[in-house]
PDB file of N, CA, C and O in Angstrom:
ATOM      1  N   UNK A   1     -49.030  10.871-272.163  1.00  0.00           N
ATOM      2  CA  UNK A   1     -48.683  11.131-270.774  1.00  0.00           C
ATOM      3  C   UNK A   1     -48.865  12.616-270.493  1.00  0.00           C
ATOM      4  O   UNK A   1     -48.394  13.492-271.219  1.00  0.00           O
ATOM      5  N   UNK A   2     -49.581  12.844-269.388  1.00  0.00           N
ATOM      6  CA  UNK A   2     -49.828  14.454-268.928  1.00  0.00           C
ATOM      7  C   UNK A   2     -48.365  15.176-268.281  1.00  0.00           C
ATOM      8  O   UNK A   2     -47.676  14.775-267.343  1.00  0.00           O
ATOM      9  N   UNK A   3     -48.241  16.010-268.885  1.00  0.00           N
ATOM     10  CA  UNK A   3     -46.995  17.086-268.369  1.00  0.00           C
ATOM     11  C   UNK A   3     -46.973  17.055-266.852  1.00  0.00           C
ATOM     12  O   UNK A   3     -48.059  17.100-266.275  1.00  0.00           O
ATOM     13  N   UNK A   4     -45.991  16.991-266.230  1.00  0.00           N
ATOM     14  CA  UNK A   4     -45.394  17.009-264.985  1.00  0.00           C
ATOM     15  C   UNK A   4     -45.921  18.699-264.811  1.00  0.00           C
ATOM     16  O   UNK A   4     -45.925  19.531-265.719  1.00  0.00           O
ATOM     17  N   UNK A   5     -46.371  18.929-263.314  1.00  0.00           N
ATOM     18  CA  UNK A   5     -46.328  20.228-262.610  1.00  0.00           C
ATOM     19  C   UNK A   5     -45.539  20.517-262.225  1.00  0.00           C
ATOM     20  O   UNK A   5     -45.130  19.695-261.405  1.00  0.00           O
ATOM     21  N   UNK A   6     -44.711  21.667-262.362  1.00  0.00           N
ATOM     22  CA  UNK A   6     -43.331  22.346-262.304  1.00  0.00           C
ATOM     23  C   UNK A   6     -43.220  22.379-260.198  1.00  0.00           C
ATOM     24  O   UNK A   6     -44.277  22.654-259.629  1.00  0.00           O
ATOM     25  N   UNK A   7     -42.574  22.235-259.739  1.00  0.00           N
ATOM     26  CA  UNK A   7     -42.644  22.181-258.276  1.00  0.00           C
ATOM     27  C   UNK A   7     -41.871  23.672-257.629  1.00  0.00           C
ATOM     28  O   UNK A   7     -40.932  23.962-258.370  1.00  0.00           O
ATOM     29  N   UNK A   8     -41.960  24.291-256.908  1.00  0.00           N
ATOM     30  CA  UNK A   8     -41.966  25.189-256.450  1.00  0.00           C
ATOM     31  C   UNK A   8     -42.443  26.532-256.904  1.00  0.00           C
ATOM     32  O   UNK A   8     -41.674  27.492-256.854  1.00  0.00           O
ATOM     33  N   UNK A   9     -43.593  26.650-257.318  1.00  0.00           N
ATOM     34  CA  UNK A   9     -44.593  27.737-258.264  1.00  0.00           C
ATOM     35  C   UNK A   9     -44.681  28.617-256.909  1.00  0.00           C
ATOM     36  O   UNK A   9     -44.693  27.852-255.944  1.00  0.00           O
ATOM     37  N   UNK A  10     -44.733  29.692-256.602  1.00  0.00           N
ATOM     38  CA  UNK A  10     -44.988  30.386-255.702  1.00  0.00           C
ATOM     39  C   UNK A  10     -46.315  30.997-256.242  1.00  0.00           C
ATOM     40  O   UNK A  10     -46.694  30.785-257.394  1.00  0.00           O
ATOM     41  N   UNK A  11     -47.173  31.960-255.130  1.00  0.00           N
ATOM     42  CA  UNK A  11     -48.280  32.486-255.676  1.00  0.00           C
ATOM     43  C   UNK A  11     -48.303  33.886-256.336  1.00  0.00           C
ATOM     44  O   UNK A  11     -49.329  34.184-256.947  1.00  0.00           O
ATOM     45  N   UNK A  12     -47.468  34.619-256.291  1.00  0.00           N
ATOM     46  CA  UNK A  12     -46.701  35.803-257.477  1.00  0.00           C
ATOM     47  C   UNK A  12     -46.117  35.273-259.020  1.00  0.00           C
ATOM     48  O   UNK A  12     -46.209  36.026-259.990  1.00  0.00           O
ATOM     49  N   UNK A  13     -45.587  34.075-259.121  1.00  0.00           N
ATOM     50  CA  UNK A  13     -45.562  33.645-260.299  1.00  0.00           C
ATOM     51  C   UNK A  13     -46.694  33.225-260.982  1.00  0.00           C
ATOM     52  O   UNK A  13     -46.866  33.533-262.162  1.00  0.00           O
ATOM     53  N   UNK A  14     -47.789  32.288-260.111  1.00  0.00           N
ATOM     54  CA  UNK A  14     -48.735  31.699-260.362  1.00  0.00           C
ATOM     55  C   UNK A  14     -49.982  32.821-261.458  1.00  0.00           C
ATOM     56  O   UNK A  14     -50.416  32.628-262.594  1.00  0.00           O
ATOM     57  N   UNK A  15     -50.230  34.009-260.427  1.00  0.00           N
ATOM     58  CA  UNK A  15     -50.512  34.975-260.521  1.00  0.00           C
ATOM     59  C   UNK A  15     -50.552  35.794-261.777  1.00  0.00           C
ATOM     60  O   UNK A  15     -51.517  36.087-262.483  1.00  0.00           O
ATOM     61  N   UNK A  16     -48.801  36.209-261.937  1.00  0.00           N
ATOM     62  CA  UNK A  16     -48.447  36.739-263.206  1.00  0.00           C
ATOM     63  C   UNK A  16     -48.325  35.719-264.497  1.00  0.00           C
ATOM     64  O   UNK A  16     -47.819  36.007-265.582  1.00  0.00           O
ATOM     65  N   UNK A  17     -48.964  34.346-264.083  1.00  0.00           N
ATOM     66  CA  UNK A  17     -48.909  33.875-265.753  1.00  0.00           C
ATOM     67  C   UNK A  17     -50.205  33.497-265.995  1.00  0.00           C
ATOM     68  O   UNK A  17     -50.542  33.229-267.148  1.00  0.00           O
ATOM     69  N   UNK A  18     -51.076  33.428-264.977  1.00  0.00           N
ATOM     70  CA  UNK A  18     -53.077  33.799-265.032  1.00  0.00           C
ATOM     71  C   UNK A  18     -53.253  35.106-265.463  1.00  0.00           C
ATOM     72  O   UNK A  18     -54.433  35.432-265.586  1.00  0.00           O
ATOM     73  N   UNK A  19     -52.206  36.170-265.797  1.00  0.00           N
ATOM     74  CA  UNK A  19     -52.535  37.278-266.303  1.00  0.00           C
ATOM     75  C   UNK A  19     -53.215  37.199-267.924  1.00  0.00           C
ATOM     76  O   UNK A  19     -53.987  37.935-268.539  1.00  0.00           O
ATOM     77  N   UNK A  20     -52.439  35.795-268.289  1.00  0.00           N
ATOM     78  CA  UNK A  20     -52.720  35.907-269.430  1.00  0.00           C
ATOM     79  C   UNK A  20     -54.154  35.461-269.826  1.00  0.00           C
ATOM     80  O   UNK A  20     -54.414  35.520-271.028  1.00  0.00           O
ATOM     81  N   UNK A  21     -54.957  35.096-269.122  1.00  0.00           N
ATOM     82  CA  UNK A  21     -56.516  34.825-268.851  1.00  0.00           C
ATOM     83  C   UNK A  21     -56.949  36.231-268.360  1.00  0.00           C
ATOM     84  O   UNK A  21     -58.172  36.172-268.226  1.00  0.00           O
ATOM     85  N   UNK A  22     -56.681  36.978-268.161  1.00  0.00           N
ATOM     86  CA  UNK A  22     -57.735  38.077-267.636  1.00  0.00           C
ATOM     87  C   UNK A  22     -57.705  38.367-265.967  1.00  0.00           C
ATOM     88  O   UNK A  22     -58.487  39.142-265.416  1.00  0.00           O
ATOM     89  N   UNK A  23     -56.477  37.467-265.153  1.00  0.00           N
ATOM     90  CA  UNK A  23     -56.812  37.049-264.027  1.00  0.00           C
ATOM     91  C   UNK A  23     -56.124  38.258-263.119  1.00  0.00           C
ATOM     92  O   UNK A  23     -54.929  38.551-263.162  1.00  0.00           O
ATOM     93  N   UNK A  24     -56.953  38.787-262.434  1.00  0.00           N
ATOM     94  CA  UNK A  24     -56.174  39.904-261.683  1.00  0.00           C
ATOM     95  C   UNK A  24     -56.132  39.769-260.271  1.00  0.00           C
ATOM     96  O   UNK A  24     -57.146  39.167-259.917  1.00  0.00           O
ATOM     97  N   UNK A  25     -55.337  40.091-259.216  1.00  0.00           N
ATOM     98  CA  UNK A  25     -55.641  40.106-257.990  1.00  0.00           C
ATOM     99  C   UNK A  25     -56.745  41.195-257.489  1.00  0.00           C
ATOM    100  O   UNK A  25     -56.679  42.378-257.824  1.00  0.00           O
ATOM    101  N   UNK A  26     -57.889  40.603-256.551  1.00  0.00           N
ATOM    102  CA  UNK A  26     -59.151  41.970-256.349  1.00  0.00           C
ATOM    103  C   UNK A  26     -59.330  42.326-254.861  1.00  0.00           C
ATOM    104  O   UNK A  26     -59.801  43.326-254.320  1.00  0.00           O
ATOM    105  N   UNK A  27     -58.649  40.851-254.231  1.00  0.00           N
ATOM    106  CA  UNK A  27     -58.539  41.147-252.644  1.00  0.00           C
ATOM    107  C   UNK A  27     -57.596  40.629-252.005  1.00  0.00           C
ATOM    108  O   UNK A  27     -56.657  40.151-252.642  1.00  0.00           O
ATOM    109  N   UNK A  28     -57.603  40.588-250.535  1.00  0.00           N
ATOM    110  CA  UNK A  28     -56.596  39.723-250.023  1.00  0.00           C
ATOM    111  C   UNK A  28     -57.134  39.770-248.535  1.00  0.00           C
ATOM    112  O   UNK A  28     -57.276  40.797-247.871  1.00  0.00           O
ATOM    113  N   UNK A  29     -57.366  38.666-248.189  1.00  0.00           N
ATOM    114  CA  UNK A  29     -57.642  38.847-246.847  1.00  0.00           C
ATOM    115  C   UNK A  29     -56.955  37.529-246.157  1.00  0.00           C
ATOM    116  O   UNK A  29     -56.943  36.349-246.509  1.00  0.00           O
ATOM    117  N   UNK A  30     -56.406  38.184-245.069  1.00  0.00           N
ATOM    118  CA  UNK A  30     -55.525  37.480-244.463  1.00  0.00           C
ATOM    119  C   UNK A  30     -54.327  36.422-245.142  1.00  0.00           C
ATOM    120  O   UNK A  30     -53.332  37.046-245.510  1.00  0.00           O
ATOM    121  N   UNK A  31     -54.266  35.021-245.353  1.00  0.00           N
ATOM    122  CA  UNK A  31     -53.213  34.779-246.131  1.00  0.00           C
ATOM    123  C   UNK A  31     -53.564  34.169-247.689  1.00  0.00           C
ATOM    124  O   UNK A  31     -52.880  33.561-248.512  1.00  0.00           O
ATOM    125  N   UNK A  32     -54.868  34.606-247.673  1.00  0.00           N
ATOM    126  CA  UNK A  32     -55.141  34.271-249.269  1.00  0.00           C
ATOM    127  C   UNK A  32     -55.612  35.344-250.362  1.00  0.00           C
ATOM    128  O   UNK A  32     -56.430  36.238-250.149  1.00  0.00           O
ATOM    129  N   UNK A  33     -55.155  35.172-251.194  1.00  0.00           N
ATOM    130  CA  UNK A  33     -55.832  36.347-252.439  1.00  0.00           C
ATOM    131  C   UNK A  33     -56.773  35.534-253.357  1.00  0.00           C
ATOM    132  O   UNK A  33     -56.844  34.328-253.591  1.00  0.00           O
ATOM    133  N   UNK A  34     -57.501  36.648-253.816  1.00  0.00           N
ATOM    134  CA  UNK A  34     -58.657  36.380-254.713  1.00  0.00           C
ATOM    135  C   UNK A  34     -57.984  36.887-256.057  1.00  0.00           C
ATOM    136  O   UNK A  34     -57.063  37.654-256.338  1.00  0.00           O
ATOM    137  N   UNK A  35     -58.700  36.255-256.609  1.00  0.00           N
ATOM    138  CA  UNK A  35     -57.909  36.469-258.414  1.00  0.00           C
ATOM    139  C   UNK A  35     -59.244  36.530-259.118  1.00  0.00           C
ATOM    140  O   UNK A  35     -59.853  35.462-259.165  1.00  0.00           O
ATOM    141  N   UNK A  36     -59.912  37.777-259.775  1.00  0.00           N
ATOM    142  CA  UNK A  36     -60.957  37.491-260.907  1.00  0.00           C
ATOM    143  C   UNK A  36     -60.733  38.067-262.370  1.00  0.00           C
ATOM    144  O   UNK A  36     -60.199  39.119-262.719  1.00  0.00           O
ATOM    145  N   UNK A  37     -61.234  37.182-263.018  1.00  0.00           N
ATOM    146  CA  UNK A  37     -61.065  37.256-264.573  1.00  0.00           C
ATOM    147  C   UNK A  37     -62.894  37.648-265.372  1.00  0.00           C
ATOM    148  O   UNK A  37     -63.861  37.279-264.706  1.00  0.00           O
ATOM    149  N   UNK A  38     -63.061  38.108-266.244  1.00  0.00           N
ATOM    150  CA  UNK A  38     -63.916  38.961-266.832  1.00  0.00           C
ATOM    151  C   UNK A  38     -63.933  38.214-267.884  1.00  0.00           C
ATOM    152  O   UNK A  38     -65.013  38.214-268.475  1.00  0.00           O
ATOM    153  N   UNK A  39     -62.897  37.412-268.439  1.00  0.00           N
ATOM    154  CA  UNK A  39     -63.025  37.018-270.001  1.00  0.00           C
ATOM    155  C   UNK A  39     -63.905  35.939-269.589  1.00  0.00           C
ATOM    156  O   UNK A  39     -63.848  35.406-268.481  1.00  0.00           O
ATOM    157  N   UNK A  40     -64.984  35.534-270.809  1.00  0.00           N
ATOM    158  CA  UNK A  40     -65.970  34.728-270.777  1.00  0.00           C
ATOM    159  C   UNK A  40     -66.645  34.254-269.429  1.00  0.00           C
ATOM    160  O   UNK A  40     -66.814  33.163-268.885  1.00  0.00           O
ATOM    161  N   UNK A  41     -67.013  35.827-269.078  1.00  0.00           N
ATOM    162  CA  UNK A  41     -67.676  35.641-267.855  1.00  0.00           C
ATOM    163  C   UNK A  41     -67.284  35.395-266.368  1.00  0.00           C
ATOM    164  O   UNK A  41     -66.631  34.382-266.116  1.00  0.00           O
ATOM    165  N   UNK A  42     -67.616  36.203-265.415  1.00  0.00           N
ATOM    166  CA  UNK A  42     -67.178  36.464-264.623  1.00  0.00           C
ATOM    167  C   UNK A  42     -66.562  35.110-263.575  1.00  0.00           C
ATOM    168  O   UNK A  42     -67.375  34.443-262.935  1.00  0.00           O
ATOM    169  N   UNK A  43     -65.174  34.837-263.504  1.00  0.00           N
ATOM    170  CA  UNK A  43     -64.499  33.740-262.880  1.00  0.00           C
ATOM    171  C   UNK A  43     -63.777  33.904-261.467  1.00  0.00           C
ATOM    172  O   UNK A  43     -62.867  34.724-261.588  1.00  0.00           O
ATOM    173  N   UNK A  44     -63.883  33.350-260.025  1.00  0.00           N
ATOM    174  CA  UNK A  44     -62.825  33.237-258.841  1.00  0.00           C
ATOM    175  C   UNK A  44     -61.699  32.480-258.738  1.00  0.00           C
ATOM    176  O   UNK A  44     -61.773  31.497-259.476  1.00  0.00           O
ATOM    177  N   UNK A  45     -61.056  32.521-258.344  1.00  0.00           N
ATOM    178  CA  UNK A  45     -60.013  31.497-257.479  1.00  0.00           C
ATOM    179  C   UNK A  45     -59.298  32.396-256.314  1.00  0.00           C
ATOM    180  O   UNK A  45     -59.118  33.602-256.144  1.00  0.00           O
ATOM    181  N   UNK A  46     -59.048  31.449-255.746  1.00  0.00           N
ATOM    182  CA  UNK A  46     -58.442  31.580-254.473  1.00  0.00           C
ATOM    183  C   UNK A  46     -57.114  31.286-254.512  1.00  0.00           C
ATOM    184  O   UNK A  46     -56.946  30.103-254.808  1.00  0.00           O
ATOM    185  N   UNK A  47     -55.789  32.073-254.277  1.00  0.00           N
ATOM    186  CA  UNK A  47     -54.601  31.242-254.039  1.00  0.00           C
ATOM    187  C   UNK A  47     -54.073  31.537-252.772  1.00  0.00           C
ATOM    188  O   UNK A  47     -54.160  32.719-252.442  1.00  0.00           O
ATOM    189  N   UNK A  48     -53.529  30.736-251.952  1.00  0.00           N
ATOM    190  CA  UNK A  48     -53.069  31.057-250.770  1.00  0.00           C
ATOM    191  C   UNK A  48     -51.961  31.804-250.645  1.00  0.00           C
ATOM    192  O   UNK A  48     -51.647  32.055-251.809  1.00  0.00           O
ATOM    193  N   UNK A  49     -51.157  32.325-249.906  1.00  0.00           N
ATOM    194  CA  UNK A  49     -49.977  33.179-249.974  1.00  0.00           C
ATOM    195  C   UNK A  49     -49.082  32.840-249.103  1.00  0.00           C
ATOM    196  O   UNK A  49     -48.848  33.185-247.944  1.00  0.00           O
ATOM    197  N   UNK A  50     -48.373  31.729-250.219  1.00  0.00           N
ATOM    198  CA  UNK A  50     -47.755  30.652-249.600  1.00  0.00           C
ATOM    199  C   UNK A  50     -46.040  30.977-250.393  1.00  0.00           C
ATOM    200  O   UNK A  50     -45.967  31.429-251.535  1.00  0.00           O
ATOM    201  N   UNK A  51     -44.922  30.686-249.640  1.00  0.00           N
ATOM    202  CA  UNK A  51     -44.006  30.924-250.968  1.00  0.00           C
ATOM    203  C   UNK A  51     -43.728  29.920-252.036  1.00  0.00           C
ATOM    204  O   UNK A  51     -42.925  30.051-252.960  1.00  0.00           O
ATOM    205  N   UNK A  52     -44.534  28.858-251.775  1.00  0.00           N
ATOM    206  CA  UNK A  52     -44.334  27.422-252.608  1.00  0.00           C
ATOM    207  C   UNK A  52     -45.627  26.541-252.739  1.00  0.00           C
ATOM    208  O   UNK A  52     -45.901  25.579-252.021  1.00  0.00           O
ATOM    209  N   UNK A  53     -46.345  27.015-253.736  1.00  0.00           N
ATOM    210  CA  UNK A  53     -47.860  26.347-253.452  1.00  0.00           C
ATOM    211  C   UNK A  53     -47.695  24.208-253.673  1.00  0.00           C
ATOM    212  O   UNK A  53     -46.933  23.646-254.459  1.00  0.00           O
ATOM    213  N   UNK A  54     -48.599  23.578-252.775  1.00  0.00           N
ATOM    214  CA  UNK A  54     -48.500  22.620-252.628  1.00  0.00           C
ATOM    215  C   UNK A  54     -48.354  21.460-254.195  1.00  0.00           C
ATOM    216  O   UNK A  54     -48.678  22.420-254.895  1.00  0.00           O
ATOM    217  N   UNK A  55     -48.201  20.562-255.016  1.00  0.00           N
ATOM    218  CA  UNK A  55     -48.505  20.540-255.670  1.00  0.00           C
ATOM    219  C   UNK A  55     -50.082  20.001-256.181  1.00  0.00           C
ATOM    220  O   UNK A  55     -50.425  20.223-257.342  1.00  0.00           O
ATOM    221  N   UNK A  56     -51.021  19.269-255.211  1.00  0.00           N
ATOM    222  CA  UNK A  56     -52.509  18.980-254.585  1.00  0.00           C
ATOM    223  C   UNK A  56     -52.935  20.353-255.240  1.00  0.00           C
ATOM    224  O   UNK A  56     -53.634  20.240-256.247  1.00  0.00           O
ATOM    225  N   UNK A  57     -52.594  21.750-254.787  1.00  0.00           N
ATOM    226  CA  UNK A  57     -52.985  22.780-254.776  1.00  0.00           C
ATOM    227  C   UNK A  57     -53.127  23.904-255.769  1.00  0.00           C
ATOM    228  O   UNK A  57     -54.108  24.646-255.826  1.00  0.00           O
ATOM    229  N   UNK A  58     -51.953  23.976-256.630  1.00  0.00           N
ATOM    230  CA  UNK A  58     -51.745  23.828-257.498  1.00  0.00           C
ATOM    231  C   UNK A  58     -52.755  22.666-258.931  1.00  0.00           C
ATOM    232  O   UNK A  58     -53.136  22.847-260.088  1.00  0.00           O
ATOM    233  N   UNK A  59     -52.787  21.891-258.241  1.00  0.00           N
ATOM    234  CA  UNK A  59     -53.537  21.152-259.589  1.00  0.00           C
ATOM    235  C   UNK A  59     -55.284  21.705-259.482  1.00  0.00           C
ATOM    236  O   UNK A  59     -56.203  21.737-260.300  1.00  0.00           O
ATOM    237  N   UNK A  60     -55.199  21.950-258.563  1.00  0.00           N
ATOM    238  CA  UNK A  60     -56.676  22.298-258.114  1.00  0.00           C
ATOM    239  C   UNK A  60     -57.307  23.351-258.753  1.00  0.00           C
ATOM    240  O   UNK A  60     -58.434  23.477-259.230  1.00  0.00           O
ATOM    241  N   UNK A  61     -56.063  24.297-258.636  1.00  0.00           N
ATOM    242  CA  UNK A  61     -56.539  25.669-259.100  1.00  0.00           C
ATOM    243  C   UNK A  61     -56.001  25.583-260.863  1.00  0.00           C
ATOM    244  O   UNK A  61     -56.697  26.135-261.715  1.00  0.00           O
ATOM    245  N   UNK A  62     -55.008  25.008-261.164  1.00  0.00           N
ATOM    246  CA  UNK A  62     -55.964  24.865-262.741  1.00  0.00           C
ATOM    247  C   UNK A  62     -56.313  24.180-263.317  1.00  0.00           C
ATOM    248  O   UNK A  62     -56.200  24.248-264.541  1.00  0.00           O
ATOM    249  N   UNK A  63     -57.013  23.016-262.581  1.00  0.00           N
ATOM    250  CA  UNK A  63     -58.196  22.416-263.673  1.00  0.00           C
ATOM    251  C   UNK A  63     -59.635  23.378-263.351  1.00  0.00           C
ATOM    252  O   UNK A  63     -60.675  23.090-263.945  1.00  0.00           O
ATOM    253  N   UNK A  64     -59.604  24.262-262.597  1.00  0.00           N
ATOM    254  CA  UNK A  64     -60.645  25.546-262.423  1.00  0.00           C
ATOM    255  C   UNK A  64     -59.992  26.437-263.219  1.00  0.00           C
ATOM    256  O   UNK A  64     -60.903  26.904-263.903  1.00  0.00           O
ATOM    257  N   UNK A  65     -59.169  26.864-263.491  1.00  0.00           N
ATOM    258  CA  UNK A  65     -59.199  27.651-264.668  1.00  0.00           C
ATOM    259  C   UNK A  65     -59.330  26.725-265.636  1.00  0.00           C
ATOM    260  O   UNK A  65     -60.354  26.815-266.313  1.00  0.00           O
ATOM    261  N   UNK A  66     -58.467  25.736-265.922  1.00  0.00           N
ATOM    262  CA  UNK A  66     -58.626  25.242-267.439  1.00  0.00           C
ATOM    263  C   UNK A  66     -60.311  25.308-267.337  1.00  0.00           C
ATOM    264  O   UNK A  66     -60.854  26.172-268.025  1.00  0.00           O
ATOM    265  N   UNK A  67     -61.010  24.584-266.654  1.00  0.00           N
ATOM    266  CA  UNK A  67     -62.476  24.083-266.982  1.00  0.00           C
ATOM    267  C   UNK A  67     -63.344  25.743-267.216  1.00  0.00           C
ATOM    268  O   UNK A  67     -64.260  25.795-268.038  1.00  0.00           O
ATOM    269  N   UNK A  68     -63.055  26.653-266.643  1.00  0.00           N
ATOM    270  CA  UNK A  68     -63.196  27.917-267.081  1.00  0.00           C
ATOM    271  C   UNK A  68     -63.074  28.322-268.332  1.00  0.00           C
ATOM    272  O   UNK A  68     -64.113  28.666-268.896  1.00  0.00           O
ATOM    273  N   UNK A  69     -61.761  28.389-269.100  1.00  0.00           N
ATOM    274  CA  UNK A  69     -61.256  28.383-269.792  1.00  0.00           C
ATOM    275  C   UNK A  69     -61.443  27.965-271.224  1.00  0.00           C
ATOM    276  O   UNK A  69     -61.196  28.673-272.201  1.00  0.00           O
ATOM    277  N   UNK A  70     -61.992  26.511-271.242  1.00  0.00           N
ATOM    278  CA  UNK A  70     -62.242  25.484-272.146  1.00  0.00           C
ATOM    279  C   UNK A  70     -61.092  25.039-272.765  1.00  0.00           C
ATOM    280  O   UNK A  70     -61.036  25.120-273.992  1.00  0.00           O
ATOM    281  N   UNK A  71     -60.111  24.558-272.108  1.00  0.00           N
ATOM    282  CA  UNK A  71     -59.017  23.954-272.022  1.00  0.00           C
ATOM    283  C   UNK A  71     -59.009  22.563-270.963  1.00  0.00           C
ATOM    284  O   UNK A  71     -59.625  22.411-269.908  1.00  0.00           O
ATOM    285  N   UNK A  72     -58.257  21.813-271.529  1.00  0.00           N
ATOM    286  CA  UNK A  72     -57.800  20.561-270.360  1.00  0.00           C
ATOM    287  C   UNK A  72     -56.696  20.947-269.546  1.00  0.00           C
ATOM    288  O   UNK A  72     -55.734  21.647-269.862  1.00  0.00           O
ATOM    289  N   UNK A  73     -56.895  20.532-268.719  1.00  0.00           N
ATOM    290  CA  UNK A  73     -55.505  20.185-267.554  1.00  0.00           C
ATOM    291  C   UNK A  73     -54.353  20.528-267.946  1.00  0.00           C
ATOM    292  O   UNK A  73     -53.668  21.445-267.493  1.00  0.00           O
ATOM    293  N   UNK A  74     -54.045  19.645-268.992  1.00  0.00           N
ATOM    294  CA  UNK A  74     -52.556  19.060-269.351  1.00  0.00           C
ATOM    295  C   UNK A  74     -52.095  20.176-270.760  1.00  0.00           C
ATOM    296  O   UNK A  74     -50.938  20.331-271.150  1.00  0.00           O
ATOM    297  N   UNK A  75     -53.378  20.885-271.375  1.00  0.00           N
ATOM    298  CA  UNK A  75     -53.146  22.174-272.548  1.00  0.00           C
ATOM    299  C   UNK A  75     -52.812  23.431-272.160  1.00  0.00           C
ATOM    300  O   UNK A  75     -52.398  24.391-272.810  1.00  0.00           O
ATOM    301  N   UNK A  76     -53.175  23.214-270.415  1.00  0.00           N
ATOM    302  CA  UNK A  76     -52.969  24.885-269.720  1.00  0.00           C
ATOM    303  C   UNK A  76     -51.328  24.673-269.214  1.00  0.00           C
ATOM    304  O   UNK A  76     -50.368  25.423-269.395  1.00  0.00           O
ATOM    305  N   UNK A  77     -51.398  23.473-268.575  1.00  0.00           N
ATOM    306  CA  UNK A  77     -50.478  23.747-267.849  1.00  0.00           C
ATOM    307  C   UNK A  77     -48.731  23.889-269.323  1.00  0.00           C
ATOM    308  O   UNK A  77     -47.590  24.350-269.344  1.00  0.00           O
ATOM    309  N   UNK A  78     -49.457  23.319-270.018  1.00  0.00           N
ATOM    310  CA  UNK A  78     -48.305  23.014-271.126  1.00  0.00           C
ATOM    311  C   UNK A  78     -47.874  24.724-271.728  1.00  0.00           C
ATOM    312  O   UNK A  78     -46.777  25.281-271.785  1.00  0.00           O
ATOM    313  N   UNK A  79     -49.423  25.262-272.164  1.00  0.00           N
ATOM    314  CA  UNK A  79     -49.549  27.016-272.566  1.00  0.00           C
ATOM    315  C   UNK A  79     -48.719  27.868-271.353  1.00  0.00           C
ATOM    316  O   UNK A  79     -47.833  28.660-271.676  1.00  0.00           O
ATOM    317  N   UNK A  80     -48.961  27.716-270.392  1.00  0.00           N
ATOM    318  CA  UNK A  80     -48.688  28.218-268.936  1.00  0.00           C
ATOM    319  C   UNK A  80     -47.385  28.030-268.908  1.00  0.00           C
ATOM    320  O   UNK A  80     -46.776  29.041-269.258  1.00  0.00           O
ATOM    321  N   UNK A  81     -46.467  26.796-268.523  1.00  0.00           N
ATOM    322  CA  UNK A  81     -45.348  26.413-268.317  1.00  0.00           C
ATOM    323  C   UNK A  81     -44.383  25.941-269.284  1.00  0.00           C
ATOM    324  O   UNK A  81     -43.447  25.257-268.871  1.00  0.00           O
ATOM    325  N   UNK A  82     -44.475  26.194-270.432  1.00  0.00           N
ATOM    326  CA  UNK A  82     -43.869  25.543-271.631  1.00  0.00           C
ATOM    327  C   UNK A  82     -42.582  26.501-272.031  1.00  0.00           C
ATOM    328  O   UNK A  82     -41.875  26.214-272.997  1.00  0.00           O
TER     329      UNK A  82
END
C-alpha cells in the first residue's frame, strides 16, 4: 500500500524539504514560485503560493520530482515525510 500524503503541506515547507534535492527558489511571479535543481541536470517545478497545497497538487509535483530524481512516488514521499 502507497503512503498516505500528509494534508496541509504548505509551499514553504514543501520547498524546504526539496532542499534536499538541490531545489531552490529562482523566481516568483505573481502567486507562483519556480523551484530549480542542478543535480542530475537541470530540473523546474512550479509551486503555487498557496498556504495549503491541494492534495491533486501536491501529488503532481512529486511524481516530477521523484521521476527526476529516479525514485517512485511512494520512496520520495516516504524519504520526504517519514
Amino acid at each position: 500500500m502507497s503512503p498516505r500524503l500528509p494534508r496541509d503541506v504548505s509551499w514553504p515547507e514543501l520547498a524546504k524539504l526539496l532542499e534536499t534535492f538541490g531545489y531552490a527558489v529562482t523566481r516568483q511571479k505573481g502567486s507562483h514560485l519556480r523551484l530549480t535543481t542542478q543535480n542530475g541536470g537541470e530540473h523546474h517545478i512550479t509551486l503555487p503560493n498557496h498556504e495549503a497545497l491541494r492534495t491533486g497538487t501536491l501529488n503532481s509535483i512529486l511524481k516530477d520530482v521523484a521521476e527526476h530524481v529516479g525514485l517512485t512516488r511512494d520512496a520520495l514521499v516516504e524519504q520526504l515525510f517519514a
